[in-house]
PQR file of N, CA, C, O and H, with PARSE charges and radii, in Angstrom:
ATOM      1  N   UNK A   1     -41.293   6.242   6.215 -0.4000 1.5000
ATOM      2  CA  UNK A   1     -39.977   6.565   6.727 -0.0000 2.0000
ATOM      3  C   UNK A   1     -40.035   7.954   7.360  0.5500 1.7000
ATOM      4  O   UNK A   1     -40.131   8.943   6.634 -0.5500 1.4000
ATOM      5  N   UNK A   2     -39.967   8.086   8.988 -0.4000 1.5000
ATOM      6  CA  UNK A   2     -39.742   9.268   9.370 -0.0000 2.0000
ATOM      7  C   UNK A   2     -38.290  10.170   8.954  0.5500 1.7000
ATOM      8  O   UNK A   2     -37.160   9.803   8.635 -0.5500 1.4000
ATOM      9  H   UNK A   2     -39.889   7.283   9.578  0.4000 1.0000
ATOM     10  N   UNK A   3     -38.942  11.554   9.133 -0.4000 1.5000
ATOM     11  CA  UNK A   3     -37.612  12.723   8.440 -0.0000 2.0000
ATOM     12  C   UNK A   3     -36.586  12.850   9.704  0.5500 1.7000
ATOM     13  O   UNK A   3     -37.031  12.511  10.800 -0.5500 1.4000
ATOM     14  H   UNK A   3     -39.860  11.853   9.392  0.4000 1.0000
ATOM     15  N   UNK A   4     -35.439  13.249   9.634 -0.4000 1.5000
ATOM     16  CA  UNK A   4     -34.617  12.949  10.469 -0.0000 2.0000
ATOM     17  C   UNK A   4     -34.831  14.803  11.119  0.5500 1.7000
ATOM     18  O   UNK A   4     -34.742  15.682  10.262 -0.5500 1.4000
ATOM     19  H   UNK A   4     -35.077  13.525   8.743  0.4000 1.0000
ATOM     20  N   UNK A   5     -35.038  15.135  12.273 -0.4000 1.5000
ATOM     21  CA  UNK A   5     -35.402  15.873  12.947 -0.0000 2.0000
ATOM     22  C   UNK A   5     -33.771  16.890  13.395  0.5500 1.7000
ATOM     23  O   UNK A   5     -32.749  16.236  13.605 -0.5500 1.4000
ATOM     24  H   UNK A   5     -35.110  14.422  12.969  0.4000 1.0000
ATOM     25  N   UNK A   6     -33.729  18.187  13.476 -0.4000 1.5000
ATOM     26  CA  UNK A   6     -32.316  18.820  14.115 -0.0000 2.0000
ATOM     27  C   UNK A   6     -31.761  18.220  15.144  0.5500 1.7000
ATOM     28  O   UNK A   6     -30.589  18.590  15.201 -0.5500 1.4000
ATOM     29  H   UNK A   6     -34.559  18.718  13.306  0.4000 1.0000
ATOM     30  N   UNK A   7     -32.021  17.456  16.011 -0.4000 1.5000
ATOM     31  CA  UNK A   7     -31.267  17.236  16.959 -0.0000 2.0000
ATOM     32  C   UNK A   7     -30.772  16.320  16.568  0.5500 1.7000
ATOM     33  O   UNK A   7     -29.565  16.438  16.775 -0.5500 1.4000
ATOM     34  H   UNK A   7     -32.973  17.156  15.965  0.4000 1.0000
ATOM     35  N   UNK A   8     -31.122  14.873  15.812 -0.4000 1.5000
ATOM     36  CA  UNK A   8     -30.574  13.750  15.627 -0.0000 2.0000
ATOM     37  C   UNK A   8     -29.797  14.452  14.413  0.5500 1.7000
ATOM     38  O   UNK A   8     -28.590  14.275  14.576 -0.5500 1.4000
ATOM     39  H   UNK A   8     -32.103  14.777  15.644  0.4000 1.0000
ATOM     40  N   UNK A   9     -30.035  15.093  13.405 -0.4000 1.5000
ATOM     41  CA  UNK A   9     -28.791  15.373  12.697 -0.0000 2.0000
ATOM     42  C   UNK A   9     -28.166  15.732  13.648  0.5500 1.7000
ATOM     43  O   UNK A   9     -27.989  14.666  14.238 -0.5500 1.4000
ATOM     44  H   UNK A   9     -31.016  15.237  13.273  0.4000 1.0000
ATOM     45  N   UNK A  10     -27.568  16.701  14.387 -0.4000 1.5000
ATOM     46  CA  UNK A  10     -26.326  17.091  14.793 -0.0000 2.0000
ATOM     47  C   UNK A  10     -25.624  15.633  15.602  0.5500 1.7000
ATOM     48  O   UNK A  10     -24.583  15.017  15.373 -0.5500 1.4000
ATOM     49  H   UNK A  10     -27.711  17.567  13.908  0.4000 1.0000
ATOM     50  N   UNK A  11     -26.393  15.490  16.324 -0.4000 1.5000
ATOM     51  CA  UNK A  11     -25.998  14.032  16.759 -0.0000 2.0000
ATOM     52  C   UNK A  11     -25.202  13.228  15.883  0.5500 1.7000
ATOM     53  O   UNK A  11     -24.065  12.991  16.291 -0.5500 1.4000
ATOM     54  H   UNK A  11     -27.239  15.991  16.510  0.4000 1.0000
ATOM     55  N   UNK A  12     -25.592  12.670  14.579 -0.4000 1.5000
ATOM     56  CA  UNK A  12     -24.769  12.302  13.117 -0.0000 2.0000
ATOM     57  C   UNK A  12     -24.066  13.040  12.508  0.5500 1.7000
ATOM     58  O   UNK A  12     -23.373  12.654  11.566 -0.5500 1.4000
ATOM     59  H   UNK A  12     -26.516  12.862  14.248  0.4000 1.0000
ATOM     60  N   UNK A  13     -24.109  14.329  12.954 -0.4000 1.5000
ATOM     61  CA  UNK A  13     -22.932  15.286  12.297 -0.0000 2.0000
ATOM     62  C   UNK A  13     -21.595  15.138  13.084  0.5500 1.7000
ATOM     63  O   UNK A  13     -20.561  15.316  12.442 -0.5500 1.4000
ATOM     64  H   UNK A  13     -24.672  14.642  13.719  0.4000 1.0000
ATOM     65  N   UNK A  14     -21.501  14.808  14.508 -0.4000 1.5000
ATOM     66  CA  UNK A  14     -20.939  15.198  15.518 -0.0000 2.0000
ATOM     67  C   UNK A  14     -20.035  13.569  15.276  0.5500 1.7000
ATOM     68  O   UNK A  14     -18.821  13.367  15.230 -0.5500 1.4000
ATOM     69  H   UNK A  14     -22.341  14.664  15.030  0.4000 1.0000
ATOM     70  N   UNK A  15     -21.140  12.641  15.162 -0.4000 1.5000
ATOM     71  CA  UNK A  15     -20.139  11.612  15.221 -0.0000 2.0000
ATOM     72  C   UNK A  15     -19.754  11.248  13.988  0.5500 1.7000
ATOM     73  O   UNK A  15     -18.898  10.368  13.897 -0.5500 1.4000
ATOM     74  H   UNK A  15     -22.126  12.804  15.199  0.4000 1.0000
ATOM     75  N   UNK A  16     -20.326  11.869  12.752 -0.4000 1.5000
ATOM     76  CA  UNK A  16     -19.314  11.643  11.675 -0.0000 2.0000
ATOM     77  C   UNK A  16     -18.327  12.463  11.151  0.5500 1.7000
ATOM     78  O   UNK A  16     -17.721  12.183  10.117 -0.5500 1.4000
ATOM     79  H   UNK A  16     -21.022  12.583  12.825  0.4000 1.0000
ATOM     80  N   UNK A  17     -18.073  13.773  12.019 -0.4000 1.5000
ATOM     81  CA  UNK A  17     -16.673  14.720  12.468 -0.0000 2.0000
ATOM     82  C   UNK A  17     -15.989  13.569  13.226  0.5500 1.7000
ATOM     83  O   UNK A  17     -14.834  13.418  12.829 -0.5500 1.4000
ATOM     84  H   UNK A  17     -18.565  14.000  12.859  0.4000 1.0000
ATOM     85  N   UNK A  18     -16.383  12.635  14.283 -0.4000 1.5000
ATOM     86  CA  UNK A  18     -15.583  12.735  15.237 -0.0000 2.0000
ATOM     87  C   UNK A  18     -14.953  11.108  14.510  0.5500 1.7000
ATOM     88  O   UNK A  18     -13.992  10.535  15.023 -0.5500 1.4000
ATOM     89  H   UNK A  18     -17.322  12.758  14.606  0.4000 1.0000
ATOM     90  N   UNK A  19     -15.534  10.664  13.528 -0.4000 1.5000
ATOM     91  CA  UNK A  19     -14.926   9.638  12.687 -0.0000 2.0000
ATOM     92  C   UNK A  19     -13.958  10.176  11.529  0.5500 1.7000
ATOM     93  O   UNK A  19     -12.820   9.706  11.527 -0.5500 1.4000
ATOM     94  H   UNK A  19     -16.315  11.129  13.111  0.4000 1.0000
ATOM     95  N   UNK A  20     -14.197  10.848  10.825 -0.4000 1.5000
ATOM     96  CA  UNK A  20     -13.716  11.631  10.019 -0.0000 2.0000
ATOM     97  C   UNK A  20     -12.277  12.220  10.219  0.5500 1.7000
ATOM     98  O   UNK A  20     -11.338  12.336   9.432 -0.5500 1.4000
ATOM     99  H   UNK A  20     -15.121  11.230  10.826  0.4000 1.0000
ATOM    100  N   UNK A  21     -12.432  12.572  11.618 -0.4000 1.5000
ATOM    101  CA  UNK A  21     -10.595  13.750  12.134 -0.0000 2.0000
ATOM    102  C   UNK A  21     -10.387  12.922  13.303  0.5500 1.7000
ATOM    103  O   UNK A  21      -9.320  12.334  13.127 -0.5500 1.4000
ATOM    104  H   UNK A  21     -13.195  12.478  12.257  0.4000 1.0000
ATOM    105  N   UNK A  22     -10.761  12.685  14.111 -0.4000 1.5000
ATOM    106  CA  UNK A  22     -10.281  12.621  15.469 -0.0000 2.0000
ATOM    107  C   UNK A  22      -9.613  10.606  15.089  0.5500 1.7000
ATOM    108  O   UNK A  22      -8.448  10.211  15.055 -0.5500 1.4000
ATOM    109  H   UNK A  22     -11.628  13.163  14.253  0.4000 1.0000
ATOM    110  N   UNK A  23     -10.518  10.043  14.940 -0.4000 1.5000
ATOM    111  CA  UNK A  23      -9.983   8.982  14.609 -0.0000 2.0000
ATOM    112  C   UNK A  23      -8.199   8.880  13.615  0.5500 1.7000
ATOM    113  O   UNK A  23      -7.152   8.396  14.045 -0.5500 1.4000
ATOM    114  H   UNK A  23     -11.465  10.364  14.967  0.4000 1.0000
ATOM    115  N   UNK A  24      -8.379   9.335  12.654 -0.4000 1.5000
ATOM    116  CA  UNK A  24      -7.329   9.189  11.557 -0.0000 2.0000
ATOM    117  C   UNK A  24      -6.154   9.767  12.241  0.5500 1.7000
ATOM    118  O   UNK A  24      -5.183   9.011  12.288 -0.5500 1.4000
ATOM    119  H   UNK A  24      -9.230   9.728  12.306  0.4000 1.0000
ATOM    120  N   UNK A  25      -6.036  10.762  12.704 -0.4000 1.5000
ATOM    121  CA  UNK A  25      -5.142  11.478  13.558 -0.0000 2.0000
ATOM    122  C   UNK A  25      -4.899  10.674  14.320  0.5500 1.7000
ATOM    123  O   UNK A  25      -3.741  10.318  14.099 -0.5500 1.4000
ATOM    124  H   UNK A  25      -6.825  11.376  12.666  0.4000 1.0000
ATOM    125  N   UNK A  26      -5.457   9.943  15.428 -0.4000 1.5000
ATOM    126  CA  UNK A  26      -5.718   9.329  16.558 -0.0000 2.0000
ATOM    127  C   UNK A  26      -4.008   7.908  15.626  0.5500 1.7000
ATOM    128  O   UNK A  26      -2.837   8.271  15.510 -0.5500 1.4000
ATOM    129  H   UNK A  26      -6.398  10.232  15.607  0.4000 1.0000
ATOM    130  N   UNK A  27      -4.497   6.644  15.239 -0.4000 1.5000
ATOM    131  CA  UNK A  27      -4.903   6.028  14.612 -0.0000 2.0000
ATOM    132  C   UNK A  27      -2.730   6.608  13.333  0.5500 1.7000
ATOM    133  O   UNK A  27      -1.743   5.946  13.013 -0.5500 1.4000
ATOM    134  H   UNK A  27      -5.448   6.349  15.333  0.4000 1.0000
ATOM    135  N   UNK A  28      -3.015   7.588  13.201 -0.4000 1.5000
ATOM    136  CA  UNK A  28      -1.793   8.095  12.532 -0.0000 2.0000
ATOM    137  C   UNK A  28      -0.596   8.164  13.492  0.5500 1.7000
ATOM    138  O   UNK A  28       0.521   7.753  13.181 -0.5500 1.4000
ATOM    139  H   UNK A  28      -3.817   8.126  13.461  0.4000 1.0000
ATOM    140  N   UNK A  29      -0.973   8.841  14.963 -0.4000 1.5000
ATOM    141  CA  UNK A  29       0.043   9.116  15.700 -0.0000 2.0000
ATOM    142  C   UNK A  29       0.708   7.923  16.392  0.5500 1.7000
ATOM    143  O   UNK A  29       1.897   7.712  16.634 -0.5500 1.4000
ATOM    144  H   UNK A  29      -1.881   9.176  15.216  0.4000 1.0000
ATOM    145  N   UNK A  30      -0.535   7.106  16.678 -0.4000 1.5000
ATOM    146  CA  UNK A  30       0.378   5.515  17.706 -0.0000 2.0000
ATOM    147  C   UNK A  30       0.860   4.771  16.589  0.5500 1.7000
ATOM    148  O   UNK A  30       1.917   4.216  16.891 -0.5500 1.4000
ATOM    149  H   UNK A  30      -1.501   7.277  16.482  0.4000 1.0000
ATOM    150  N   UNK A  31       0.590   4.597  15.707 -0.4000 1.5000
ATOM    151  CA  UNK A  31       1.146   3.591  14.836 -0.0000 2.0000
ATOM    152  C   UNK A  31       2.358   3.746  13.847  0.5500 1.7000
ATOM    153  O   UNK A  31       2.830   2.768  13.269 -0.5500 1.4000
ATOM    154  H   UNK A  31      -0.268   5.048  15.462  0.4000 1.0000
ATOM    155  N   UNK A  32       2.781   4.870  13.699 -0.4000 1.5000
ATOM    156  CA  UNK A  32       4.007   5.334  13.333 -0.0000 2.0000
ATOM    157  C   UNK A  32       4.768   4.066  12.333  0.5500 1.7000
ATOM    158  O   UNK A  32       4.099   3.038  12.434 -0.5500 1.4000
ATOM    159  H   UNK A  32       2.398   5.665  14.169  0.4000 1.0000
ATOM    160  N   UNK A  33       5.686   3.928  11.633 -0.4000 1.5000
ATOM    161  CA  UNK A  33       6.094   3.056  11.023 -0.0000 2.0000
ATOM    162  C   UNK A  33       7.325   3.081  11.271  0.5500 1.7000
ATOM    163  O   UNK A  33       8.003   4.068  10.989 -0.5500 1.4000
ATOM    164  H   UNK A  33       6.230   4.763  11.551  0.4000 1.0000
ATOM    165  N   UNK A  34       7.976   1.684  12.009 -0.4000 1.5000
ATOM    166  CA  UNK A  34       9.582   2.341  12.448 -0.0000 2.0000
ATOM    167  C   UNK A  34      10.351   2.356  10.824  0.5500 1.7000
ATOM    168  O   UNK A  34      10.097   1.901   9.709 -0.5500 1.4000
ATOM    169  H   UNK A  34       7.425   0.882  12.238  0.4000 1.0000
ATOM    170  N   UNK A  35      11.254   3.043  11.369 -0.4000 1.5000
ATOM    171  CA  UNK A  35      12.378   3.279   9.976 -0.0000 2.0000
ATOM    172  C   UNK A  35      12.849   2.288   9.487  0.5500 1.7000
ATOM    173  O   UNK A  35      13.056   1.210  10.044 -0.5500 1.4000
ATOM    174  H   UNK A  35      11.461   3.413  12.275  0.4000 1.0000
ATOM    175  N   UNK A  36      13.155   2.740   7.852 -0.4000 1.5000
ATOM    176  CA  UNK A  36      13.341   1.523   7.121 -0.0000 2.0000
ATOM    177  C   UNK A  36      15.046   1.119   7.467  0.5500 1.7000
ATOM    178  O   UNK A  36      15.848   1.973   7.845 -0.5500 1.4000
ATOM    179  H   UNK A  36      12.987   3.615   7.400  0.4000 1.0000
ATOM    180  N   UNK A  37      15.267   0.209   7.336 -0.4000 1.5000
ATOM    181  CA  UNK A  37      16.810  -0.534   7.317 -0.0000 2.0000
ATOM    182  C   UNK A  37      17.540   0.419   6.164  0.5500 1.7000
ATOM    183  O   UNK A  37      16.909   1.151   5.402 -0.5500 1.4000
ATOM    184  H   UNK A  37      14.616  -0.485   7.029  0.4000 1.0000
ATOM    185  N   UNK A  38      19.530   0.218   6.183 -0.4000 1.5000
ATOM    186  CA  UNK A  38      19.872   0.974   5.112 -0.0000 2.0000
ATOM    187  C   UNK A  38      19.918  -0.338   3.780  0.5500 1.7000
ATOM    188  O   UNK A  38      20.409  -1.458   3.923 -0.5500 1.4000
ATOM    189  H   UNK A  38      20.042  -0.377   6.802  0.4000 1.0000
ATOM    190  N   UNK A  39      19.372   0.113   2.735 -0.4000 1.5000
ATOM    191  CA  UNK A  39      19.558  -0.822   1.717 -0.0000 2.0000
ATOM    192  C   UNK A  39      21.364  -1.119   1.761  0.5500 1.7000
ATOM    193  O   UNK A  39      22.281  -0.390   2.136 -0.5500 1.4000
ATOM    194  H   UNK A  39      18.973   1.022   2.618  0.4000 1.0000
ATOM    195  N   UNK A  40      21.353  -2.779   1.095 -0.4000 1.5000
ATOM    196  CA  UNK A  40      23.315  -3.020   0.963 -0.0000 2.0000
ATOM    197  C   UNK A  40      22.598  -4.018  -0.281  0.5500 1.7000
ATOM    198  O   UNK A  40      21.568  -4.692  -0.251 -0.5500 1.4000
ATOM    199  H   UNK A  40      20.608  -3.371   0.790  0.4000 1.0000
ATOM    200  N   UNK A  41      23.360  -3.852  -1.099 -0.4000 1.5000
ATOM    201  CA  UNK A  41      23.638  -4.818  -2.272 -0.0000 2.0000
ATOM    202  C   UNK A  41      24.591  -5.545  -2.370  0.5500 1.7000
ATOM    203  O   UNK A  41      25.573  -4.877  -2.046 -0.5500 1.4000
ATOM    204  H   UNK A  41      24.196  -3.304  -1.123  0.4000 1.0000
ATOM    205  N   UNK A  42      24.979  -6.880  -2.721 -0.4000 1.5000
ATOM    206  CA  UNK A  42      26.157  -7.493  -2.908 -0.0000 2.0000
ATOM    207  C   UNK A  42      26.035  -7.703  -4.729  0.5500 1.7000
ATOM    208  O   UNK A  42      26.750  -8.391  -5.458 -0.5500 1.4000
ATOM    209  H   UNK A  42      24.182  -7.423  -2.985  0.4000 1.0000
ATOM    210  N   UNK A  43      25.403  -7.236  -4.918 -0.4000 1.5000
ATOM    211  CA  UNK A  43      25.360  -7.238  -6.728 -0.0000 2.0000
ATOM    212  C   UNK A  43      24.371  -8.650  -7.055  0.5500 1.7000
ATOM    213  O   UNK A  43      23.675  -8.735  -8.067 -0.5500 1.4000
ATOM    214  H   UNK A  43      24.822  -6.678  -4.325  0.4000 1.0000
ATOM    215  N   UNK A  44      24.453  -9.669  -6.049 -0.4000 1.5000
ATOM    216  CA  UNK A  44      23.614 -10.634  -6.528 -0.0000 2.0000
ATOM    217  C   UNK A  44      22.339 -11.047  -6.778  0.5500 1.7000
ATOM    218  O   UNK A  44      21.854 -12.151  -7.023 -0.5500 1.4000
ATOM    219  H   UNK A  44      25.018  -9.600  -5.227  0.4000 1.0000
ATOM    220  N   UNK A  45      21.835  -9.822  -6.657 -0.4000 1.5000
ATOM    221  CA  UNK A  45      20.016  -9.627  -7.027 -0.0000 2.0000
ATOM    222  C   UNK A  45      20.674  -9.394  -8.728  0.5500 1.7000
ATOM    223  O   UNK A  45      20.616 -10.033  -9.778 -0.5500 1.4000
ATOM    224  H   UNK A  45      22.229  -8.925  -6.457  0.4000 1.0000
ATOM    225  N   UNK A  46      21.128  -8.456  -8.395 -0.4000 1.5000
ATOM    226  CA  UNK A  46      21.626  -7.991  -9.990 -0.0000 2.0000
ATOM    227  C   UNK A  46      21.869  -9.041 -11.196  0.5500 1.7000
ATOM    228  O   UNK A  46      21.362  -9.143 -12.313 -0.5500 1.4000
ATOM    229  H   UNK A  46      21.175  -7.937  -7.541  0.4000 1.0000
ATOM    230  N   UNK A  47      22.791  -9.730 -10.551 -0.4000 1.5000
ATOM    231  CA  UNK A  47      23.440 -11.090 -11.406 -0.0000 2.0000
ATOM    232  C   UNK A  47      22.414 -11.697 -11.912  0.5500 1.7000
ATOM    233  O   UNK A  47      22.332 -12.047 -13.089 -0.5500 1.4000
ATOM    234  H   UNK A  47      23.203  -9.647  -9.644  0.4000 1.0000
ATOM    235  N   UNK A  48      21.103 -11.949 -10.584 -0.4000 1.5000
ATOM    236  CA  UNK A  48      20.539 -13.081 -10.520 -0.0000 2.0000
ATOM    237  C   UNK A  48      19.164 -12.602 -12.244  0.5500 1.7000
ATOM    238  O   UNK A  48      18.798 -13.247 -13.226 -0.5500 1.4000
ATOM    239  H   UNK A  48      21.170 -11.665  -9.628  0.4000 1.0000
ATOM    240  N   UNK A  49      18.879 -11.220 -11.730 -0.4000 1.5000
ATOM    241  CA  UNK A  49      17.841 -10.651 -12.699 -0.0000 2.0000
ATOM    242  C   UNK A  49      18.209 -10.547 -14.022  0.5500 1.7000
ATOM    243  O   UNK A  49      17.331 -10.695 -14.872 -0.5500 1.4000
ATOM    244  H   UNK A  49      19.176 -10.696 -10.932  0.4000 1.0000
ATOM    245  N   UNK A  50      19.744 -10.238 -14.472 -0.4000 1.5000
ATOM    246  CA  UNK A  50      20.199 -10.525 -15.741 -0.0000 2.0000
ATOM    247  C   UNK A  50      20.622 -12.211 -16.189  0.5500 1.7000
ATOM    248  O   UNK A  50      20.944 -12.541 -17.331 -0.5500 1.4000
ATOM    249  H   UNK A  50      20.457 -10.117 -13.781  0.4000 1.0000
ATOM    250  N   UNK A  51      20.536 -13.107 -15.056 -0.4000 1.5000
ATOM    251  CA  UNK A  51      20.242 -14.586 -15.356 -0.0000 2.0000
ATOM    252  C   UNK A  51      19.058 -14.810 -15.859  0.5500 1.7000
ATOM    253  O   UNK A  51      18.977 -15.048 -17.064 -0.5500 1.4000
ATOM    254  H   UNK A  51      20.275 -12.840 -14.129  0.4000 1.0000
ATOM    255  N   UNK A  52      17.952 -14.783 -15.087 -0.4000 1.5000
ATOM    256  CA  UNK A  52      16.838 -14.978 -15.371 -0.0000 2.0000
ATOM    257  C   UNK A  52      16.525 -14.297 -17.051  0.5500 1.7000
ATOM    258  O   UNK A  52      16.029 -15.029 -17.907 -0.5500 1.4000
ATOM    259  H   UNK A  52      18.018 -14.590 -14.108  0.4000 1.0000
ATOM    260  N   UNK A  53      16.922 -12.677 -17.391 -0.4000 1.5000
ATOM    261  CA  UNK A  53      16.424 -12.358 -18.669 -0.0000 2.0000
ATOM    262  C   UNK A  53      16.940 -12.809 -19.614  0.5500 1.7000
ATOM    263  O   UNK A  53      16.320 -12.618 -20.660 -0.5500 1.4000
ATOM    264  H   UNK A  53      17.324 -12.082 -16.696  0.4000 1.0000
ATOM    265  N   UNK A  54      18.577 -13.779 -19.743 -0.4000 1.5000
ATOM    266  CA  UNK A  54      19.131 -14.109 -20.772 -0.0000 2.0000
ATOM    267  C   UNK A  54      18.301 -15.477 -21.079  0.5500 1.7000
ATOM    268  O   UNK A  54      18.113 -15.895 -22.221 -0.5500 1.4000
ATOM    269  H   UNK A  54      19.081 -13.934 -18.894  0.4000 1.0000
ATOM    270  N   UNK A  55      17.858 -16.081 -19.958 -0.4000 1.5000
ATOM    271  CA  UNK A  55      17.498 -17.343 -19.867 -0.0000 2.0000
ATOM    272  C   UNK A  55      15.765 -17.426 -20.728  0.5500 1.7000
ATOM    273  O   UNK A  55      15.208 -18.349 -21.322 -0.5500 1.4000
ATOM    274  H   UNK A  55      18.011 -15.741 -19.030  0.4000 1.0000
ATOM    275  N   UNK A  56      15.405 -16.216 -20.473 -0.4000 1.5000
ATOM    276  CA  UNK A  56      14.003 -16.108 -21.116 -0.0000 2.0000
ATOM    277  C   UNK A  56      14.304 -16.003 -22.264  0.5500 1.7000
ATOM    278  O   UNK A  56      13.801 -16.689 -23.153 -0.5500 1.4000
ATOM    279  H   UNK A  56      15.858 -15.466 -19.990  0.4000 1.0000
ATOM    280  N   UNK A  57      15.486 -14.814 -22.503 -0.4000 1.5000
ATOM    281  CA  UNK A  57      15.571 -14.844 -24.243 -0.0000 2.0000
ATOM    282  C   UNK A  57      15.803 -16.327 -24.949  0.5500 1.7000
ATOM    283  O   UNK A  57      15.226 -16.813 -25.922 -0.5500 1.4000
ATOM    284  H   UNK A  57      15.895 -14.256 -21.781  0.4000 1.0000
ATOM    285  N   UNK A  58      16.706 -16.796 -24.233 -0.4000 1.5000
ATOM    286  CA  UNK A  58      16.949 -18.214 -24.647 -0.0000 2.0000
ATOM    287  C   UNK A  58      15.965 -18.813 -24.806  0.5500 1.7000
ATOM    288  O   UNK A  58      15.926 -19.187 -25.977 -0.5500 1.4000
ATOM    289  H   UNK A  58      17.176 -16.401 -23.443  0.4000 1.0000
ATOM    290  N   UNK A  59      14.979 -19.173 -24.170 -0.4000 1.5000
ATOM    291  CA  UNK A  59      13.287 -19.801 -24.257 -0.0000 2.0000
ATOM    292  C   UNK A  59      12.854 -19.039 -25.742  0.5500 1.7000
ATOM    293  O   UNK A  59      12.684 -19.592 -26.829 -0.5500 1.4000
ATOM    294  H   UNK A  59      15.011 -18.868 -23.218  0.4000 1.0000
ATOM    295  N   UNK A  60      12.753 -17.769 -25.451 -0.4000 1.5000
ATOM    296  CA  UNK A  60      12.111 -17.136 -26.892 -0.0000 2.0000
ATOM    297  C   UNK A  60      12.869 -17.516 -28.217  0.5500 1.7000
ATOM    298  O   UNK A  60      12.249 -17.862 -29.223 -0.5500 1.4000
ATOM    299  H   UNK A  60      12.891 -17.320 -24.569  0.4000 1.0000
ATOM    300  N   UNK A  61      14.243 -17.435 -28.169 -0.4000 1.5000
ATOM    301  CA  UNK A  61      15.047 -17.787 -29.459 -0.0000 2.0000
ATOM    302  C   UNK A  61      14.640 -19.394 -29.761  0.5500 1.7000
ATOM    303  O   UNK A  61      14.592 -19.737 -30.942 -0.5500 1.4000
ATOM    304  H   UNK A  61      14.747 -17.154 -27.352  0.4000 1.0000
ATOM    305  N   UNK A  62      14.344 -20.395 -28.700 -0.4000 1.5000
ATOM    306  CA  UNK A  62      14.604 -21.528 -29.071 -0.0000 2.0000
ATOM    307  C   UNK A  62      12.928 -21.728 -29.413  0.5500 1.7000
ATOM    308  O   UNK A  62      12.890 -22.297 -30.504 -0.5500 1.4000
ATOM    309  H   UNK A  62      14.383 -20.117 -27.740  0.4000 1.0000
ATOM    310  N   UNK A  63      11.707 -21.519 -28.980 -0.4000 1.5000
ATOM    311  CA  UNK A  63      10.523 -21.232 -29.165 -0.0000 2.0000
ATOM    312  C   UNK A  63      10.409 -20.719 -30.623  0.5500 1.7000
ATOM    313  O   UNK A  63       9.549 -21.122 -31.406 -0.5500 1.4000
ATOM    314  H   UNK A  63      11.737 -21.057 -28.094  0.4000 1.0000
ATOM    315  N   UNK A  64      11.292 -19.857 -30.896 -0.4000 1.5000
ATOM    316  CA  UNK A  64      11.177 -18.929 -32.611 -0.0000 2.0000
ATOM    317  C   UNK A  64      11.815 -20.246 -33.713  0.5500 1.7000
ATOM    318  O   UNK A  64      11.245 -20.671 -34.718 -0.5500 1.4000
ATOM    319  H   UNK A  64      11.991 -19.530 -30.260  0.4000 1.0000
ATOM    320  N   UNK A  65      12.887 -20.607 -33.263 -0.4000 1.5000
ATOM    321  CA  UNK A  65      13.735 -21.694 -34.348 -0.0000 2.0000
ATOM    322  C   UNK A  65      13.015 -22.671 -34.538  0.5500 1.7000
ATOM    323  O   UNK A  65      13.141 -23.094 -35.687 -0.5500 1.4000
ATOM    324  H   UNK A  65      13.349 -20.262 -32.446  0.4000 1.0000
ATOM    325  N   UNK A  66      12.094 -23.397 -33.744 -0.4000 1.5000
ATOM    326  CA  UNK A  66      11.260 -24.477 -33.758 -0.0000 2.0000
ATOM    327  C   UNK A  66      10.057 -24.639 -34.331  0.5500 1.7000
ATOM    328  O   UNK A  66       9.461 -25.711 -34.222 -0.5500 1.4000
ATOM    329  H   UNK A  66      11.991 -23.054 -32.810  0.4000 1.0000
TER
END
């Protein structure tokens, strides 16, 4: 296996700077993430998640009596 000589390092230094910063930056600026929507609740996520946990307890109580 030949030793890697000064010039070809800088050569691999140069392009793994230019992967390293220039890309991510690059890559950060066009792709931007548009803004999020305003959250609205009508309470029925709410309803729905305290349905679901009474309904599990119910499984567990009737699972325990049996």
């Amino acid at each position: 296996m030949a030793a890697m000589n000064s010039s070809s390092f800088g050569v691999v230094a140069i392009i793994a700077t230019f992967y390293a910063i220039v890309l991510p930056v690059a890559r950060a600026t066009s792709l931007a993430p548009a803004p999020a929507s305003a959250l609205t609740s009508d309470g029925t996520t709410i309803d729905q998640g305290i349905a679901y946990a009474l309904m599990l307890l119910a499984l567990v109580l009737t699972y325990l009596i049996h």
